[in-house]
N, C-alpha and C positions, 0 to 999 in steps of 0.2 A: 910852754904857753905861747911862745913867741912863735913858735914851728907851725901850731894851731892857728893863729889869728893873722901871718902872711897869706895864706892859700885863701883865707876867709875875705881877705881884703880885694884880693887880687878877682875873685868872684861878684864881689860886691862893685869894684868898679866896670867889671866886664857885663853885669845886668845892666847897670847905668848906662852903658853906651851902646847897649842892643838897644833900650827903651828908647832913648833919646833919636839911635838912628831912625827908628821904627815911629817917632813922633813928628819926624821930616818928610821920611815917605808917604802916612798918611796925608801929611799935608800938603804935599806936591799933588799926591794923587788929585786930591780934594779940588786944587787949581785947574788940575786938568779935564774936570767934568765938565767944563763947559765946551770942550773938544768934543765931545759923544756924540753931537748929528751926525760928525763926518768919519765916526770909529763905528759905524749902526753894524756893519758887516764882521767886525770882529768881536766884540759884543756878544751879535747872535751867533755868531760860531762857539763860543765862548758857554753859552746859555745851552745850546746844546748837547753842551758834554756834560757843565755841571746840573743842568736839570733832567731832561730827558733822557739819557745814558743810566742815571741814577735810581729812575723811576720803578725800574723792577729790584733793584737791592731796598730800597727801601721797600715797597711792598710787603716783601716778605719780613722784613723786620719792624715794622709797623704791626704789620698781621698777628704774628705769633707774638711781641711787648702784649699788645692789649688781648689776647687770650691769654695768657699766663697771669697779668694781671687780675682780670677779670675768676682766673680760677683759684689763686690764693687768695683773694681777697673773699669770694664767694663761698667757700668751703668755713673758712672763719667767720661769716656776718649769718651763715644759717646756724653753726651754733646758737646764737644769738634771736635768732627770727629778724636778724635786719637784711636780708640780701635784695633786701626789695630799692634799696640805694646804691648797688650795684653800678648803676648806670651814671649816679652823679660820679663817683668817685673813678671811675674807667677816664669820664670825660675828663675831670679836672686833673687827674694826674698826667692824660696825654695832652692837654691843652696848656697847661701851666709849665708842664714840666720835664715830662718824659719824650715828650714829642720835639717841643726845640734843641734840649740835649741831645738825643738818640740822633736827631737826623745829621745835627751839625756834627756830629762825633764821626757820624757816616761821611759826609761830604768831604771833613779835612781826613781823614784816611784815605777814600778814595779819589778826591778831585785834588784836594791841597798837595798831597805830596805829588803828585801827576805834576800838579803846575809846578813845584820846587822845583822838579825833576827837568822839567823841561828848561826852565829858566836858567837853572844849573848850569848845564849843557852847552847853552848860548855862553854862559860869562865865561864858563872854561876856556871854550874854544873859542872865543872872543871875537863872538858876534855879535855882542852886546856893544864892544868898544868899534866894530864895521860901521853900527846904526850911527853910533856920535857922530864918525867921522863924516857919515851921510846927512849931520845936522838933523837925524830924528832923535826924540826922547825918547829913552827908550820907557819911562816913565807913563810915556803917555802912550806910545804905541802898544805896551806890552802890558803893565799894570793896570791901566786905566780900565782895560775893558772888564777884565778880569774880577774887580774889584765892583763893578755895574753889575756884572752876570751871576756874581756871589750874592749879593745885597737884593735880586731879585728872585732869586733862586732859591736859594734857603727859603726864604718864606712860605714861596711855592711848593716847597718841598713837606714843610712842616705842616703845613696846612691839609696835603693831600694824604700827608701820614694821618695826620690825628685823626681824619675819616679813616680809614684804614684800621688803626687801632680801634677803634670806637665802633665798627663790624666787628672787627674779631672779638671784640668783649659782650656785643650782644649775641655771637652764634656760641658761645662758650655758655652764656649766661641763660640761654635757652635748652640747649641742648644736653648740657649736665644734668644729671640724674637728681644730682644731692643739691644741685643749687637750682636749677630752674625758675628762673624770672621767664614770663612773658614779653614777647617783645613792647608791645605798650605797656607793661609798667617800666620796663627798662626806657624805655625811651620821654617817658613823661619823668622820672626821673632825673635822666640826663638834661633835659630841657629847664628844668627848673630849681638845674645846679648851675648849671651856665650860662653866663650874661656876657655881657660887650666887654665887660672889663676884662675878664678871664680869656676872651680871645683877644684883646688887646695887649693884656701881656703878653701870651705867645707871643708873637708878635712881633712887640717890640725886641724881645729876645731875641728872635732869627734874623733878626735888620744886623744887630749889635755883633750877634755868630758867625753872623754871614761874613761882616766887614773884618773879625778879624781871621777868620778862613786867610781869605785874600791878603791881607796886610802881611802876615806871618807869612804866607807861600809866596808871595813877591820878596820880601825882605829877603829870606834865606835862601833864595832862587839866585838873588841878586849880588847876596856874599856868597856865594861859592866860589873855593877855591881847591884844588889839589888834588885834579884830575879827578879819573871813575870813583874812585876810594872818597873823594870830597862831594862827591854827587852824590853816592848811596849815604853818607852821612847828613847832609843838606835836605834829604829827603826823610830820613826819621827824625833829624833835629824839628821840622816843619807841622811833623806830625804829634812829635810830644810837646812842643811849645803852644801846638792849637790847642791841645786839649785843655791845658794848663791854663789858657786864660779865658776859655770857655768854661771852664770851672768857675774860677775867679770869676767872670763877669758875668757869671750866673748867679753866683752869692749877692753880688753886689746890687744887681739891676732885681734880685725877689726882694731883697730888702730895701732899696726905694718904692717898688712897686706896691708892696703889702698894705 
């Protein structure tokens, strides 16, 4: 028993003191947003990789979510003679839910571990500790931006998914044989499933996804240690640790939001 509950303990203080690091770094970050007029050029560098770089992977992963969507769900509601709500149900699963998940799931695989990786890189090769000794933070030089381009992006991102999805569910919903919805009843459907709230939660979701994209791929960019071997690991730890509390903070933020 006792064999069992050392390795249990020794895990249990090693979460605590990830959390705890990772509730200083947000907060450093947090101090340094008032730096952003004079970081606008890193920022936008920043914005371009995680937004516009990403815009054709999501596409096509937006696209085909909301036709596959739209075609289980339609194959099952004509049993029924309901497919004529085809269009609520497309919108609100990508609006509410499939959309801020799927994008931010996209982003920390493809941009999060990017920035681990990079960041990585710096601490190994101790470019991180060049910036101190030049009196920059690197907090603020390196994190901050990053954490701005995340918190703006993701949103951008989910936003331009869920139209995305939200085509693909109406050219599936037309075009299929066995379900065919017209595009106006699909579309007056969708409309009068969805309100402010239902895009406000999105929303609020990819603000939340966004910030810890960032926080996670700073944080384990920033403990990297043990050479290439510490980097290729620093780069999946960034990526299973995103998803894991984009999970969690998806439970948590549907269930205040509900």
């Amino acid at each position: 028993m006792t064999q069992f509950l050392e390795p249990l303990g020794k895990r249990v203080l090693y979460f605590n003191q990830v959390l705890g690091e990772m509730v200083i770094l947000q907060g450093r970050i947090l101090y340094f947003l008032r730096e952003a007029p004079r970081n606008v050029q890193s920022i936008l560098t920043q914005m371009a990789v995680i937004g516009w770089d990403t815009l054709p992977v999501a596409s096509v992963m937006a696209f085909f979510v909301g036709m596959v969507l739209a075609l289980q769900t339609g194959v099952e509601l004509q049993k029924y003679g309901g497919q004529n709500i085809i269009g609520a149900i497309v919108g609100h699963s990508m609006v509410r839910e499939l959309g801020p998940v799927m994008t931010s799931f996209l982003v920390a695989g493809r941009c999060g571990s990017a920035m681990a990786a990079e960041l990585g890189v710096m601490t190994v090769y101790e470019e991180i500790d060049a910036l101190k000794t030049l009196d920059i933070d690197p907090v603020r030089y390196l994190a901050m931006p990053r954490f701005i381009a995340c918190i703006i992006c993701v949103p951008a991102l989910v936003i331009y998914s869920d139209v995305i999805g939200i085509i693909g569910g109406a050219l599936i919903s037309n075009l299929h044989p066995q379900i065919f919805v017209s595009y106006s009843t699909y579309y007056d459907s969708l409309t009068d499933a969805l309100k402010i709230k239902e895009i406000g939660t999105g929303l609020t979701k990819s603000v939340a996804f966004g910030s810890i994209i960032a926080l996670v791929s700073c944080y384990v960019g920033f403990s990297t240690s043990g050479g290439a071997r510490g980097i290729g690991q620093s780069t999946t730890r960034s990526v299973v640790l995103s998803f894991m509390l984009i999970l969690v903070a998806d439970y948590i933020l549907t269930r205040l939001l509900l």
